[in-house]
C-alpha positions in Angstrom: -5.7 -15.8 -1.9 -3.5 -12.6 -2.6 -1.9 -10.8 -0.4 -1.0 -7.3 -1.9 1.2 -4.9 -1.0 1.5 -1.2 -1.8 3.3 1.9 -1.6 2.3 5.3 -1.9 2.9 8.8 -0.8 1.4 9.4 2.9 -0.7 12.6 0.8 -2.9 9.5 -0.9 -3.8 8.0 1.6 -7.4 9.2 1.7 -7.8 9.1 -1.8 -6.8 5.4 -1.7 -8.5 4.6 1.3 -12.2 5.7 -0.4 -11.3 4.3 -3.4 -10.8 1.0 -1.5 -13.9 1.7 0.2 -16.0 1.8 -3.2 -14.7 -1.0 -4.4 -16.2 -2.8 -1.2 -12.1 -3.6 0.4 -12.3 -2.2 3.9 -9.6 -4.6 5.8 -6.5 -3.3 5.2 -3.3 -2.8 7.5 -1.8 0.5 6.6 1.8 1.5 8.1 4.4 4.6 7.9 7.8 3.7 6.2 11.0 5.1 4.1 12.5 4.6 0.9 13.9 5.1 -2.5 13.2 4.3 -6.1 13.4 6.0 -9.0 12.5 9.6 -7.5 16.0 9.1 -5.6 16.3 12.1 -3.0 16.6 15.5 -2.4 19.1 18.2 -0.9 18.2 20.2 1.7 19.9 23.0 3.9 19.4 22.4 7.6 21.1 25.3 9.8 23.3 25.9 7.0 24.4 22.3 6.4 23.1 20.7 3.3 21.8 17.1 4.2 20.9 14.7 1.4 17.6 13.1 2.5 17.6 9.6 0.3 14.8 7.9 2.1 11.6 9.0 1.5 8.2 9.4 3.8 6.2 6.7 1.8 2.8 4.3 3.4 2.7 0.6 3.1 -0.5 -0.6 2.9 -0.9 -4.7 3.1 -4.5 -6.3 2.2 -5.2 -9.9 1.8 -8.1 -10.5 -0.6 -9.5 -13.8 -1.9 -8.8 -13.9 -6.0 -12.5 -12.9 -7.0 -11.2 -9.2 -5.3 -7.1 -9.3 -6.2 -8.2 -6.7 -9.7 -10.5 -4.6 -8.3 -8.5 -3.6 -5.3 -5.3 -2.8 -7.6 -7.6 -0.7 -9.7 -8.5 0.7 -7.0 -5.4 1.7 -5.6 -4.0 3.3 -9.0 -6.9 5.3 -8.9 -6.1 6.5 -5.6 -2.8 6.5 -6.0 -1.6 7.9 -9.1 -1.1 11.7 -9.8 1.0 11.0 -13.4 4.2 11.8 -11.2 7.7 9.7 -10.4 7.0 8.7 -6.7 3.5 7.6 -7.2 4.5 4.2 -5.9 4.5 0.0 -6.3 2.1 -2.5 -5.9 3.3 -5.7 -5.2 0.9 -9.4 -5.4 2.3 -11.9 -3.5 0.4 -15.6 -3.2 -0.8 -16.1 0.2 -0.8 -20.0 1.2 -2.9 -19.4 4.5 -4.8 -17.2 6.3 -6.2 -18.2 9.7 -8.4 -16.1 11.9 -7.4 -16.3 15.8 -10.5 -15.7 17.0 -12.7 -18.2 15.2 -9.9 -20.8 13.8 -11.2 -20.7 10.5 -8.6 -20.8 7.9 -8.2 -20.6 4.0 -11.1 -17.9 2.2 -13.5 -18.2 5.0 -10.8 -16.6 7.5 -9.9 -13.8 5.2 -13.7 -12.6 4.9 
């Protein structure tokens, strides 16, 4: 079990989300957050005061997959995700050692689904 964890601009979302979808990955928790990698920041003038804006709009999107999906929902997400550009994001693959579903109590695989 995988649990993998991406960023991406909020604009790729949908994109993401259907290519997720055609893969067959349709759990997914999907939340609005900042930062800063290699794109850095920008300048901006507000009311004629420039304001350096280093943190980013960016989405975090978590799903935990069993290991038969951990490749196809990367691919998935690069294909989304990617426009070519700096900015177009990280994906992160973390082991998960347990996963138990509230409702039921199963645990492991079976509780992922």
């Amino acid at each position: 079990m995988k649990l993998i964890i991406a960023y991406i601009q909020p604009e790729k979302l949908p994109d993401v989300k259907q290519a997720l979808y055609k893969a067959d990955v349709k759990k997914m928790s999907v939340t609005n957050s900042l930062g800063a990698g290699q794109q850095g920041g920008f300048t901006e003038t507000y009311r004629g005061v420039d304001i350096e804006v280093n943190l980013l709009k960016k989405v975090r999107i978590e799903i935990a997959v069993n290991d038969n999906f951990v490749e196809k929902t990367i691919t998935a997400i690069i294909e989304g995700a990617r426009s070519g550009n700096i900015g177009d994001g990280k994906i992160f693959v973390v082991n998960l050692e347990n996963c138990i579903r509230i409702r039921t109590g199963e645990t492991g695989s079976e509780a992922i689904g």
